[in-house]
C-alpha positions in Angstrom: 20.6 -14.2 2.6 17.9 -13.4 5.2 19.1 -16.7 7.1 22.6 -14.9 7.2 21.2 -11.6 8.2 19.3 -13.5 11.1 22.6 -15.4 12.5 24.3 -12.0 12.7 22.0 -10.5 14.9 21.1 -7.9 12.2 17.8 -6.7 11.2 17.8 -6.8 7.5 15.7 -3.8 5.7 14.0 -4.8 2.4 12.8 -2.5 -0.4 9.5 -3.4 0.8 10.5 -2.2 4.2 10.2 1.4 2.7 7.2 3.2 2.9 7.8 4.9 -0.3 9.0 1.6 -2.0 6.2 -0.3 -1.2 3.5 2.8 -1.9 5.0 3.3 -5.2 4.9 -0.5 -6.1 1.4 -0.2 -5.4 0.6 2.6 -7.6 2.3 1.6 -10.2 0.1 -1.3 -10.4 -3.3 0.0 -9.5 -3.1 2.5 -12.2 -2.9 -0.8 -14.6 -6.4 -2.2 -13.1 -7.5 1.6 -13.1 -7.6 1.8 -17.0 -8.7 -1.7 -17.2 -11.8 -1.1 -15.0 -12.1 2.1 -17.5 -12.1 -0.7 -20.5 -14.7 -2.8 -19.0 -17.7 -0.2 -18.5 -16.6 1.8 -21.0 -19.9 0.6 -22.9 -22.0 0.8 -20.0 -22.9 4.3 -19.6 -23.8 4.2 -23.6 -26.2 1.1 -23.8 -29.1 3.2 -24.6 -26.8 4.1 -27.9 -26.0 0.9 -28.8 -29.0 -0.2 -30.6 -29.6 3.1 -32.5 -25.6 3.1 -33.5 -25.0 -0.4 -33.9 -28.0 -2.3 -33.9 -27.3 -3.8 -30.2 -30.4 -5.3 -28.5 -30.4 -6.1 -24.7 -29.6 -9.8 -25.6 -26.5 -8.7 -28.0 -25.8 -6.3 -25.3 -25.6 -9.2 -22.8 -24.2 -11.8 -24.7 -20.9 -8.8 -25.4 -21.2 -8.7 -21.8 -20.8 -12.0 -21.1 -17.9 -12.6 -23.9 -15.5 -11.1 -21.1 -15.7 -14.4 -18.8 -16.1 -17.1 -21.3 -12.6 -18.3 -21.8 -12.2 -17.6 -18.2 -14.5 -20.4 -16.8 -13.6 -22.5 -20.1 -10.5 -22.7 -17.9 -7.9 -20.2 -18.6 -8.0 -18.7 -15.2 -7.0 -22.2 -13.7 -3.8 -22.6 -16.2 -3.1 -18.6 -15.4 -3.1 -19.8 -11.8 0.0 -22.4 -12.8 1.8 -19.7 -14.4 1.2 -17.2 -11.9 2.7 -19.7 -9.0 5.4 -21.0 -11.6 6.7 -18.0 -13.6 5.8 -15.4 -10.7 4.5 -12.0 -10.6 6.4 -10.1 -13.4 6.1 -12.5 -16.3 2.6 -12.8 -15.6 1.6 -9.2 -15.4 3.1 -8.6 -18.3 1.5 -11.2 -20.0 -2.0 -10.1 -18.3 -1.2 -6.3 -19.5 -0.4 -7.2 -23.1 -3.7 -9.6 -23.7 -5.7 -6.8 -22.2 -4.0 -4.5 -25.3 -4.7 -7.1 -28.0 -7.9 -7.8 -26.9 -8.6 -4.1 -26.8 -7.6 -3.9 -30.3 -9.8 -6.7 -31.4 -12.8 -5.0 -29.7 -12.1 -1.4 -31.5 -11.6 -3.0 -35.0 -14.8 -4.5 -34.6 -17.2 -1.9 -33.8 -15.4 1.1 -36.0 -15.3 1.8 -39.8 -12.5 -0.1 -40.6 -14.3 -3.3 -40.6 -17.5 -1.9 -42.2 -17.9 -3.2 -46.1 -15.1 -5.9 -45.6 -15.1 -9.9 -46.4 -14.7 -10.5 -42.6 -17.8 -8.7 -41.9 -19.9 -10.5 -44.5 -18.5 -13.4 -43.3 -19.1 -12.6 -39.7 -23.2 -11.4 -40.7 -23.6 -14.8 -42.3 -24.2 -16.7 -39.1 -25.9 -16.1 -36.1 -28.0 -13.9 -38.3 -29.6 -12.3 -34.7 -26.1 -10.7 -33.9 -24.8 -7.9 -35.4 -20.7 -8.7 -36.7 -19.6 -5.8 -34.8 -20.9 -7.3 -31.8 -19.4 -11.3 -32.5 -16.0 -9.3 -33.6 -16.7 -7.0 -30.4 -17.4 -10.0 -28.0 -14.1 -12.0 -29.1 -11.9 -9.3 -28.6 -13.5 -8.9 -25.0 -12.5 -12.4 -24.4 -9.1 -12.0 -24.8 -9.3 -9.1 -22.6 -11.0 -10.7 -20.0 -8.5 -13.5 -19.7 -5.7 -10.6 -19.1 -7.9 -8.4 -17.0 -9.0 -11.4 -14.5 -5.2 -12.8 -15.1 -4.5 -9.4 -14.0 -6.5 -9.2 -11.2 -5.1 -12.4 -9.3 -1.5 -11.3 -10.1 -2.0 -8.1 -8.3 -3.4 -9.7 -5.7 -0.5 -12.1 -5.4 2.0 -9.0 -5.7 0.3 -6.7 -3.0 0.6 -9.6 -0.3 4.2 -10.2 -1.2 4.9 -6.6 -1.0 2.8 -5.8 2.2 3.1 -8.5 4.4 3.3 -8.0 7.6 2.3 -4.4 6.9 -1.1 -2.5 5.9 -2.6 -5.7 3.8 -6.0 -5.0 4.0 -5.0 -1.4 3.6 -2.9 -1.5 0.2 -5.7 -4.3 -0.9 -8.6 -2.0 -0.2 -6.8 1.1 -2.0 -5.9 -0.4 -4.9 -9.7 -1.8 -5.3 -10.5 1.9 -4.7 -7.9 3.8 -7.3 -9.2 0.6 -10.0 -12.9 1.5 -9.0 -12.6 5.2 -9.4 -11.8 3.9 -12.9 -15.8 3.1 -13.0 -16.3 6.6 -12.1 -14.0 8.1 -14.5 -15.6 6.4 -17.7 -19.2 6.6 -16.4 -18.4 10.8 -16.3 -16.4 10.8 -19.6 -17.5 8.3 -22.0 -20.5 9.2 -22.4 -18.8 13.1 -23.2 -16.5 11.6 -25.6 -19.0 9.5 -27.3 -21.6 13.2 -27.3 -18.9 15.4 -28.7 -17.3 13.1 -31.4 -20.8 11.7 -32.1 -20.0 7.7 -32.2 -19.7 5.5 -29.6 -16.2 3.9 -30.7 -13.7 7.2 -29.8 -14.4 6.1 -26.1 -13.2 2.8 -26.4 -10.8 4.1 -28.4 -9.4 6.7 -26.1 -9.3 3.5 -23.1 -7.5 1.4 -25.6 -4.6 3.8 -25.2 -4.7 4.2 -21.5 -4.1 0.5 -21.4 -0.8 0.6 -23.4 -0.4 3.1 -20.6 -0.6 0.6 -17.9 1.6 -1.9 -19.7 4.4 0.1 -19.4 3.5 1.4 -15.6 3.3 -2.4 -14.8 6.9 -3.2 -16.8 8.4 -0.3 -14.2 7.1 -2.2 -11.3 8.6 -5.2 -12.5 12.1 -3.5 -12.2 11.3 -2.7 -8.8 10.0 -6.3 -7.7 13.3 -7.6 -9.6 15.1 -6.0 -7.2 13.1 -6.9 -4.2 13.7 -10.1 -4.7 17.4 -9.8 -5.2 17.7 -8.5 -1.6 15.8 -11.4 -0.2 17.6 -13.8 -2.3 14.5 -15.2 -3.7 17.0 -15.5 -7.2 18.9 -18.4 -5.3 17.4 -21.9 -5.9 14.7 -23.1 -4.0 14.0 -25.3 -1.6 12.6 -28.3 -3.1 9.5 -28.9 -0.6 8.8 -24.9 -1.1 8.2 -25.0 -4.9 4.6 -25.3 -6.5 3.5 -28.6 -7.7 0.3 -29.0 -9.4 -0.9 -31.5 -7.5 -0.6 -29.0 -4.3 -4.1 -28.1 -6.1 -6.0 -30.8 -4.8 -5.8 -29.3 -1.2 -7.1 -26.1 -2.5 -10.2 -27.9 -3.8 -11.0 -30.4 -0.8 -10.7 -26.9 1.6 -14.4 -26.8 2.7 -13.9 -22.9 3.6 -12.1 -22.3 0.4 -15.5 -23.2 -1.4 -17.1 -21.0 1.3 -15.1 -18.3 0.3 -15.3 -18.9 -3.6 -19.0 -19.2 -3.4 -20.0 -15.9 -1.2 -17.4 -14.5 -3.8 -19.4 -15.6 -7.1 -23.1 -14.6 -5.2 -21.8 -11.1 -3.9 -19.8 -10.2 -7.1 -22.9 -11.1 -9.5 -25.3 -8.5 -8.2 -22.2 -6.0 -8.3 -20.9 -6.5 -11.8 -23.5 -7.2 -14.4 -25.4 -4.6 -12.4 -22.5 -2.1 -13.4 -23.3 -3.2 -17.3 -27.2 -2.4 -17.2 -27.5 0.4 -13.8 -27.0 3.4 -15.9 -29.8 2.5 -18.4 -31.6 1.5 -14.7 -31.5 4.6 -14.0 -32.6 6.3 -16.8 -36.0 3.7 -17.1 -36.6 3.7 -13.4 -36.3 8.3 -13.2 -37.8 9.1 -16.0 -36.8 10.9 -19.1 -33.3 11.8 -18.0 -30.6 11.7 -20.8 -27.8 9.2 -20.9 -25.2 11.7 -19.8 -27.1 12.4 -16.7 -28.3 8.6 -15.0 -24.4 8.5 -16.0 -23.3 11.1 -13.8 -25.5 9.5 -11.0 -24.2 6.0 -11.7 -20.6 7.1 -11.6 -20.8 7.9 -7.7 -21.1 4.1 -7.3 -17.2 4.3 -6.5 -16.9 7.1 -4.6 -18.8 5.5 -1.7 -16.0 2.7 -1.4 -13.5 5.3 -2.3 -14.4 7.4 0.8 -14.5 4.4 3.2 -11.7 2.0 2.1 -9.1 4.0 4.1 -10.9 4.3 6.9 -12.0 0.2 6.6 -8.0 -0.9 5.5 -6.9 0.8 9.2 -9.6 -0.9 11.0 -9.1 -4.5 9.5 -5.3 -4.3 9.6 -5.5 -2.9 13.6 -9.0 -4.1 14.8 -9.9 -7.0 12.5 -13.7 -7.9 12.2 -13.0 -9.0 8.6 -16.1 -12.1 8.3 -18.1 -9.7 10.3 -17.7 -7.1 7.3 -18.6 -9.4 4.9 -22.2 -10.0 6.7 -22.7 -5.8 6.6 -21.8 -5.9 3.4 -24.0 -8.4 1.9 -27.2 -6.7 4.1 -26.4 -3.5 2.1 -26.1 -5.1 -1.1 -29.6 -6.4 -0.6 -31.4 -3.6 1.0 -29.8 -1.1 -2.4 -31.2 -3.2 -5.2 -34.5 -3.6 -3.3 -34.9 0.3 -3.5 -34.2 0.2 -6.9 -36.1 -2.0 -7.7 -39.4 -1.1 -5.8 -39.4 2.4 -4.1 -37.2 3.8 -6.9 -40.2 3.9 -9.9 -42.6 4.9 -7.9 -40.5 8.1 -6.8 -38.1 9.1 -9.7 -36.3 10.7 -7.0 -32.5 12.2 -8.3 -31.8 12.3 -4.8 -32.6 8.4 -3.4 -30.9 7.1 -6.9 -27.6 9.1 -5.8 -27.6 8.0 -1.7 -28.3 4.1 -2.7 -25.6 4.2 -5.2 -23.3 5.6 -2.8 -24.4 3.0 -0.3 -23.7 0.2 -2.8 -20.6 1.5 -3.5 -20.0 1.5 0.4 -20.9 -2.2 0.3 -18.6 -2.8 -2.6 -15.6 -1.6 0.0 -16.9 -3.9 2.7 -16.9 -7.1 1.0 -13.6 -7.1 -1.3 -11.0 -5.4 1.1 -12.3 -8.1 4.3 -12.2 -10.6 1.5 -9.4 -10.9 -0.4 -6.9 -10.1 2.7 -8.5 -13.4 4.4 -7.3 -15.4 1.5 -3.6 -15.9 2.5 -4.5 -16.7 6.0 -6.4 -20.0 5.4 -4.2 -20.5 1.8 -0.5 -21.6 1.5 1.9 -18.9 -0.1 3.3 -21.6 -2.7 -0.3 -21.9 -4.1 -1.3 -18.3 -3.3 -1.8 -17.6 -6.9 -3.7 -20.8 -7.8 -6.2 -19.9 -4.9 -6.7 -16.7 -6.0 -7.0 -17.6 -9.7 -9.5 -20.7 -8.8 -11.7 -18.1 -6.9 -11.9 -16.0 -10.1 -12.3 -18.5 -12.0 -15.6 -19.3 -9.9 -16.3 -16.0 -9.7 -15.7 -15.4 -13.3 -18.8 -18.6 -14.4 -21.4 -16.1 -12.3 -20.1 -12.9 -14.0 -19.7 -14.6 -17.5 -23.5 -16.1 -16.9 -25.3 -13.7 -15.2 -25.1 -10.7 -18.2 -26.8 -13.2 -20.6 -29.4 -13.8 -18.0 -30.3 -10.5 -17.4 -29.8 -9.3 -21.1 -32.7 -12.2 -21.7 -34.8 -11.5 -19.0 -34.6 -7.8 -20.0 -36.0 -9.1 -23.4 -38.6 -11.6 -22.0 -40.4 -9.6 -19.4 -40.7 -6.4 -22.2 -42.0 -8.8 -24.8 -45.4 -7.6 -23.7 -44.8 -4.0 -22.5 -46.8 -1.7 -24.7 -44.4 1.2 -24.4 -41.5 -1.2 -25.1 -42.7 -2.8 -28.2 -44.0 1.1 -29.4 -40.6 2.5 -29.0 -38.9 -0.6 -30.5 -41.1 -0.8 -33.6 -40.6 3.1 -33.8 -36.9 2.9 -34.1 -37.5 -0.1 -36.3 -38.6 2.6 -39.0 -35.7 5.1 -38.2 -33.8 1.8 -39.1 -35.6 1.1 -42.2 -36.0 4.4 -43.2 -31.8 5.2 -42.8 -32.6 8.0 -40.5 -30.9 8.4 -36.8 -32.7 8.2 -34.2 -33.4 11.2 -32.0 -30.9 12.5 -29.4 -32.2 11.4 -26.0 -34.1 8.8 -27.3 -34.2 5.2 -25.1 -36.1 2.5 -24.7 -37.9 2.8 -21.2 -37.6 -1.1 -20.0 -39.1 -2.2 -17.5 -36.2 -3.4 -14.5 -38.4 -4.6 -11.8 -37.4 -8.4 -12.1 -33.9 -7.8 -12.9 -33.1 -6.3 -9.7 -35.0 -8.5 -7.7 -32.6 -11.4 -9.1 -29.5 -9.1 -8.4 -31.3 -8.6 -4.4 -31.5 -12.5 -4.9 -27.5 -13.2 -5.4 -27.4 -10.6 -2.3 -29.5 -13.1 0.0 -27.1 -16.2 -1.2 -24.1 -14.1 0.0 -25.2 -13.1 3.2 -26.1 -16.9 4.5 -23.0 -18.4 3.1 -21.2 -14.7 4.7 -22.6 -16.2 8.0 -21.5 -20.1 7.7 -18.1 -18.5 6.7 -18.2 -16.7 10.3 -19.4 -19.7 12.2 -16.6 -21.6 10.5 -14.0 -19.1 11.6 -15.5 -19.2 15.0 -14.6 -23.0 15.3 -11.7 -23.5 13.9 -9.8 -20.4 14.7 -8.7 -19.4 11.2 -7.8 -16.2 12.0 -10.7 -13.9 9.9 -11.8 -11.8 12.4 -8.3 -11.0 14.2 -6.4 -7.9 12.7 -4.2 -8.5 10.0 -0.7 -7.0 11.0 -0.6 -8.3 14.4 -1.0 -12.4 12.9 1.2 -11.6 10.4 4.2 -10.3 13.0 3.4 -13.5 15.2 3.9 -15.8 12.5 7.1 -13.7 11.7 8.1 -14.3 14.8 7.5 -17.9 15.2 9.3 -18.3 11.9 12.9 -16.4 13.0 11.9 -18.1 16.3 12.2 -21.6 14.4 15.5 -20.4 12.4 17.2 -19.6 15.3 
């Protein structure tokens, strides 16, 4: 149809052309990542509950932690890249959507009352003696959601440079990491309220197990609208042949030298961001002082805002100006230079007031990175195989984040095994345990986080050198990275009515 349109000398206007259309579409589809960011830390902000209210330890804590990216890099992400490139965007965002439900159904069973006293649970409590069944019950329902939740993420990646290209790109890409993000914000301020007021640490995860049957059905509306986005452009007809995905277009994706580059500042950069997000509220609390879970998680939840605040600002430059592997270098240095401060300059001065500027200042780092990241994808990637690229970074990405949790949940462990105050306060709540009493409200374990974020500042350091090969690469062979988004993508418009013609 398009073709047609073309030949006639006509200018064809597609939903997408619409402003509203295409801001809509996007909404519609952040708010699905929005609750599922909510789902993911929705444990975070109460880890210092977890082992008086479930018997968590760091290592349980880590290993539930981890449970999210194990079927991931088991290889799920690389078969929800086939389906993403072979059924397209609304099949598989459905899919994602409704295995981020079940999963989130799995999870609640687990930790509530509903599986206390039952022959699964004794079943469950009969191995792997050192783990709790609400946490092995917990960790398999996290799992599932993590294959819909990472499925999710490439799909919407896929969909937003479908829907915007030639347009604001790095703009809609950067907002939509912003509106998921403010997610992290939202739980951080009201989980821990929820889990206070109702006195158990399962109505949060409960109340974000609802919000994502909520973004089911805001993702099932989109779909209508994509349905009839591609009617216009007759994407319905049959395809050409040499334009439909193989899977043995793959192999290109894996013998790309930058696509590695890309995957592997991807895996460093998101390892110091996202496990961090699991253990920085507790952080915070060790590293302050005696401050109450409620408030190092109303200091953590401003991690957001900072990328919030800038990612407008950022989307306009990248889409106008460019300067997108030159972002990524910034970004890195600021990922360092924050977990160095909380990791040194931090406990020795408690200071509210650094804790809240560094997070803010990660959180401007997190805007840098992702929204002059993930726009640079389709220009060195064919469209055909967009999805697979996107789902093979993950999937890279997805053996640091599934890895890198258990590692610090041990560490955590090992480098306490010896602290005095540690091994006081764990043999004190030992007793509560023993004794069938609760402990105290505000009470914590005050570890010791010094080595942690020194390997956090340590994935930071990776990132930046491979952020500067990628630079140097895009120097010499002229992939486009630094130019601004919409004017490449109207030139190769151009060129491409220029060849139909």
């Amino acid at each position: 149809m398009t073709a047609k349109v073309l030949k006639a000398g006509l200018n064809p206007v597609f939903l997408n052309d619409k402003a509203w259309a295409r801001w809509t579409a996007l909404i519609l589809i952040a708010l699905m990542m929005f609750f599922a960011y909510m789902f993911v830390d929705v444990m975070a902000p109460l880890k210092s509950l977890l082992d008086p209210q479930l018997g968590w330890d760091s290592t349980a804590y880590g290993t539930y932690r981890s449970a999210e990216y194990i079927l991931n890099v088991c290889g799920f992400l690389i078969i929800a890249g086939f389906i993403l490139d072979k059924t397209g965007i609304r099949f598989t965002g459905t899919l994602s959507a409704s295995l981020m439900l079940i999963g989130a159904c799995i999870k609640l069973y687990g930790i509530s009352d509903w599986m206390t006293g039952t022959a699964l649970e004794s079943w469950l409590n009969s191995w792997w003696t050192s783990m709790p069944a609400s946490a092995k019950m917990a960790s398999l329902g996290f799992m599932i959601f993590g294959c819909g939740c990472e499925m999710a993420g490439t799909t919407v990646s896929k969909a937003i440079a479908k829907w915007f290209k030639g347009k604001e790109m790095a703009l809609a890409m950067g907002l939509e990491m912003a509106i998921a993000r403010v997610g992290v914000f939202a739980i951080f301020s009201i989980s821990p309220w929820i889990a206070e007021s109702l006195g158990t640490v399962v109505a949060p995860v409960a109340f974000c197990t609802v919000l994502l049957l909520i973004g089911l059905i805001t993702f099932v509306v989109f779909t209508f609208m994509d349905r009839k986005l591609d009617h216009e452009k007759g994407i319905d007809a049959k395809a050409d042949p040499e334009d439909e995905f193989k899977a043995s277009d793959v192999k290109h994706i894996f013998s790309s030298r930058i696509f590695w580059v890309v995957a592997l500042l991807c895996v460093l950069y998101y390892s110091a961001i996202f496990p961090f997000q699991a253990y920085g509220a507790e952080m915070l609390q060790c590293n302050i002082g005696d401050i109450s879970a409620q408030e190092a998680s109303n200091i953590f939840r401003w991690f957001p805002i900072g990328a919030a605040v800038v990612t407008v600002f950022l989307g306009n430059f990248l889409d106008n100006r460019g300067k997108g592997a030159t972002m990524l270098i910034y970004g890195a240095l600021l990922l360092i230079a924050c977990h160095l401060i909380f990791a040194f300059l931090l406990p020795i001065t408690h200071s509210k007031l650094l804790a809240y500027c560094t997070i803010v200042i990660l959180g401007i780092s997190f805007a840098l990175v992702p929204a002059a990241l993930w726009p640079s994808v389709p220009k060195i990637i064919e469209e055909k195989v967009l999805g697979s690229a996107y789902c093979l970074i993950f999937w890279v990405q997805n053996i640091g984040l599934c890895l890198v949790p258990l590692l610090i949940g041990y560490v955590l462990d090992a480098v306490n095994a010896s602290n005095p105050t540690v091994q006081s306060e764990m043999a004190q709540l030992d007793k509560w345990k023993e004794a069938g009493v609760d402990a105290p409200a505000g009470f914590f374990i005050h570890y010791d986080y010094t080595i942690p974020m020194i390997i956090f500042a340590g994935f930071g350091i990776l990132a930046l050198l491979f952020a500067f090969y990628l630079k140097s690469l895009d120097k010499r062979n002229h992939y486009g990275l630094e130019l601004p988004n919409i004017v490449n993508a109207q030139a190769e418009e151009a060129e491409v009515e220029s060849a139909e013609e």
